[in-house]
C-alpha positions as a printed Julia matrix, in Angstrom:
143×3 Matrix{Float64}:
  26.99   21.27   -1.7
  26.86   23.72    0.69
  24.53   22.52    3.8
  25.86   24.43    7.21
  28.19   27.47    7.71
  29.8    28.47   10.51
  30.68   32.36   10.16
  33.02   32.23    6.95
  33.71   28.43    6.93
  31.6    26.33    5.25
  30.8    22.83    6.5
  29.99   20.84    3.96
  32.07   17.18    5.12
  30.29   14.64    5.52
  33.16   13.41    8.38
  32.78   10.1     6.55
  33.53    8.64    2.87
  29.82    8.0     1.13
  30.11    5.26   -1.4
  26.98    5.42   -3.48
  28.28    2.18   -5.54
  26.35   -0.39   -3.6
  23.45    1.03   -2.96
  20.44    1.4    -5.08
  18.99    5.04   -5.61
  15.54    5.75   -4.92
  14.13    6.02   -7.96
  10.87    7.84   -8.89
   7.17    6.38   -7.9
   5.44    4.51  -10.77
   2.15    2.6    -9.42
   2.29   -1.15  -10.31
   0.63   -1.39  -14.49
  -2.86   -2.98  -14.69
  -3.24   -6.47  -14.45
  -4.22   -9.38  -12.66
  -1.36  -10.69  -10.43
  -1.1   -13.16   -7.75
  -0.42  -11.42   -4.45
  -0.86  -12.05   -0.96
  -1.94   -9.19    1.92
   1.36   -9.02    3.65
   0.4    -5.97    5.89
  -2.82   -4.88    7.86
  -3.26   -2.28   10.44
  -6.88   -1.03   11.71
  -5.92    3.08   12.09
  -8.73    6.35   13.25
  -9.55    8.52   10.28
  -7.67   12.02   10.87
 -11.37   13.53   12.49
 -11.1    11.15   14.7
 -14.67   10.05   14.02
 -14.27    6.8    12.08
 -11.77    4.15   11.56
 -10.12    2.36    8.51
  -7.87   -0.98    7.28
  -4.71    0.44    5.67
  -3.66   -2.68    3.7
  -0.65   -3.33    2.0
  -0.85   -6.27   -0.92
   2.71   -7.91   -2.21
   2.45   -8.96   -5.78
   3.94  -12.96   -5.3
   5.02  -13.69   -9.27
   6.23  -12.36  -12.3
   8.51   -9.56  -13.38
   6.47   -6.92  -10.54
   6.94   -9.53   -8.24
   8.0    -7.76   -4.77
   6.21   -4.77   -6.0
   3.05   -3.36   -3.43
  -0.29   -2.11   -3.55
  -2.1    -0.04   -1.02
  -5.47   -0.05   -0.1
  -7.69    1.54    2.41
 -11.13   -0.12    3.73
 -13.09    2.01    6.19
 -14.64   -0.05    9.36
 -16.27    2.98   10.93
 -17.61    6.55    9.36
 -20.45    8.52    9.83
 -21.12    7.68    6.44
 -23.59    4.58    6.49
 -22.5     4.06    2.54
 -18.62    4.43    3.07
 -19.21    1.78    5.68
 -21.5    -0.26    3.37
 -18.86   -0.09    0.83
 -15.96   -0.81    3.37
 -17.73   -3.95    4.47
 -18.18   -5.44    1.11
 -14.86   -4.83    0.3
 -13.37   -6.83    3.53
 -15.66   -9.25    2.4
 -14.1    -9.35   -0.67
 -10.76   -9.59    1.01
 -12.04  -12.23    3.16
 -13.54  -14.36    0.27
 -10.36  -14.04   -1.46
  -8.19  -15.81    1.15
 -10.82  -18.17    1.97
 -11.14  -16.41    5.39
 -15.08  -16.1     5.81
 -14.95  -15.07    9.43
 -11.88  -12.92   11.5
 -11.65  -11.21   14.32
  -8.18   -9.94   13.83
  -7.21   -8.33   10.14
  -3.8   -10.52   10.59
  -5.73  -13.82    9.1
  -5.61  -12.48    6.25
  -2.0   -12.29    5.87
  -0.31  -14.52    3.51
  -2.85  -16.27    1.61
  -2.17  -15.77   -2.33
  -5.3   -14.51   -4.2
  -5.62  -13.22   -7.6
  -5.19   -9.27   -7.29
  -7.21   -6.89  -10.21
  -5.55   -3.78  -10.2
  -5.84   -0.62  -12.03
  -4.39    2.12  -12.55
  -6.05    5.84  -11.21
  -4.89    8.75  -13.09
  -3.39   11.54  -11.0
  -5.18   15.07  -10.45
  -2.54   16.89  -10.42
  -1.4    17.82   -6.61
  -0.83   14.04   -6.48
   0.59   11.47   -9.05
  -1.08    8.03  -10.71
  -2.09    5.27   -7.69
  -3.62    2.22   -7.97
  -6.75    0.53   -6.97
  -6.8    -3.53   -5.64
  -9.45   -5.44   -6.43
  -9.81   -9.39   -4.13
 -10.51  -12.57   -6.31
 -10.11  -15.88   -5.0
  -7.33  -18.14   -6.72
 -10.25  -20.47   -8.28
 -13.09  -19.26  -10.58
């Protein structure tokens, strides 16, 4: 592999020995296959919409059990838009993530870390510039 020359050398060393044996390739994306799984919210960060104008949970889910166990789910909730029904929406579905951790009030998106619920998710078909991705849905454990 040729990655750098230098007039008519090549420099292609890597100035180290790379031994690929003990570690695990990245392999292709594959969104987690529809189910209902036991997860937990293990990330949460409140981030401003790329206008600038509105504001949005990126939340990452951990499936807890099973053979996808370790395997995650991202979701996005919008907080603020200039769209009264995107916020409408947003707010029922941090209720949803609320109710499903037993958390009925918060003030910080970090209580709802680590509470198993009972995740829905499906899987979204691709449109072509990007690949298959999955939606969460937020059940409590009971019921």
């Amino acid at each position: 592999m040729h990655i750098y020359t230098s007039g008519d050398q090549t420099l292609s060393n890597l100035g180290f020995t790379f031994d690929s044996s003990g570690i695990p390739p990245v392999l292709p994306f594959s969104p987690v296959p529809a189910g209902t799984y036991i997860a937990s919210i293990t990330e949460t960060e409140v981030r401003v919409t790329r206008d600038g104008l509105g504001s949005y949970i990126s939340a990452v889910s951990e499936i807890l059990e099973g053979i996808h166990a370790g395997r995650k789910v991202y979701d996005r909730v919008t907080v603020t838009n200039a769209s009264l029904k995107a916020v409408a929406f947003g707010n029922r579905k941090l209720s949803a993530m609320c109710r499903a951790t037993g958390m009925m009030t918060i003030t910080d998106t970090t209580d709802l870390h680590g509470i198993p619920f009972r995740a829905v998710v499906r899987v979204v078909p691709g449109d072509g510039e990007f690949g298959d991705s999955n939606t969460i849905a937020y059940l409590p454990l009971a019921g």
